[in-house]
C-alpha positions in Angstrom: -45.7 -48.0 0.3 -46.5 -44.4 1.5 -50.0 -44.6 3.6 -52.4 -42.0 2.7 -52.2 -40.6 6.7 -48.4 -39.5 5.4 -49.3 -36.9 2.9 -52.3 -34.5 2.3 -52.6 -35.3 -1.5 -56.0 -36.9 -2.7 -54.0 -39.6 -4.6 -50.9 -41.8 -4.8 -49.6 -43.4 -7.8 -47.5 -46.0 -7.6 -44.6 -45.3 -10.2 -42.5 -47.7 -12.2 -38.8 -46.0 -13.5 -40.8 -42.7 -13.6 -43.9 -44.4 -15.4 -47.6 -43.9 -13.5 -48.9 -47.4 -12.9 -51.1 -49.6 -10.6 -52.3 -49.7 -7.9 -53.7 -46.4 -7.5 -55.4 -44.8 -4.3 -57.5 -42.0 -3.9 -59.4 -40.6 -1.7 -63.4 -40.5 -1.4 -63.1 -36.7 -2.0 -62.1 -37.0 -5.6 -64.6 -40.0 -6.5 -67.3 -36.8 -7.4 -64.1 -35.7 -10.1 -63.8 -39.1 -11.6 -65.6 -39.6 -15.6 -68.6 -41.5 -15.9 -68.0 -42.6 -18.9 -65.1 -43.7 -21.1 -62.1 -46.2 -20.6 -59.8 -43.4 -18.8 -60.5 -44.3 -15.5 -58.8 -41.6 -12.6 -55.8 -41.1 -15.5 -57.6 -37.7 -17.3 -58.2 -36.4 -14.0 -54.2 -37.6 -12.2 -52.8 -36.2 -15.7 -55.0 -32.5 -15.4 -53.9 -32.4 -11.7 -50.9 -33.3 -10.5 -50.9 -31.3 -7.7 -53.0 -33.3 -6.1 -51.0 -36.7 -7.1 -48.1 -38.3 -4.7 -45.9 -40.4 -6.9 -43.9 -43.3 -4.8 -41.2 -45.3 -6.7 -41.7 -48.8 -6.6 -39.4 -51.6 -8.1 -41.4 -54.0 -10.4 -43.3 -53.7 -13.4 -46.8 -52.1 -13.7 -48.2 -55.0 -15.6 -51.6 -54.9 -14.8 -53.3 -58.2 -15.3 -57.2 -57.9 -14.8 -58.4 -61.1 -17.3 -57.4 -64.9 -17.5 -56.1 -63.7 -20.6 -53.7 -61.6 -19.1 -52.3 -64.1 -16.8 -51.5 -66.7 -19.1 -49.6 -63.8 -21.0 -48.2 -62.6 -18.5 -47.0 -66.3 -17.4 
C-alpha cells in the first residue's frame, strides 16, 4: 500500500483490475468537499477530480462487506 507521505494527492483509491474500490483514504483537506447528503459517499467528488486521486493496484476483490448480511454472502 502507498502511504499518503509518498504522494501529494488528497486521496488514494485502492483499485481492483482497473475498478475504484475500498478502502479509500483521504485527507482532512477534502472532508469540507465531501456531500452531506445522499448515498455517494467521496465517489461524486474522486469521479469530478481525478487529479487529486492516486489509484494503487491491489490483487483481491473490492467486496465490501459492511452488514452481517453481507458476510454470510460473502461466505
Amino acid at each position: 500500500m502507498v502511504a499518503m507521505a509518498e504522494t501529494d494527492r488528497p486521496a488514494v483509491v485502492a483499485t481492483y483490475e482497473g475498478v475504484p474500490g475500498n478502502p479509500v483514504r483521504l485527507s482532512e483537506t477534502l472532508w469540507s468537499r465531501l456531500p452531506t447528503e445522499g448515498d455517494e459517499g467521496a465517489r461524486s467528488l474522486l469521479r469530478g477530480r481525478p487529479d487529486l486521486v492516486m489509484a494503487v493496484a491491489c490483487r483481491g476483490d473490492a467486496s465490501d462487506v459492511d452488514t452481517v448480511e453481507d458476510l454470510e454472502r460473502w461466505n
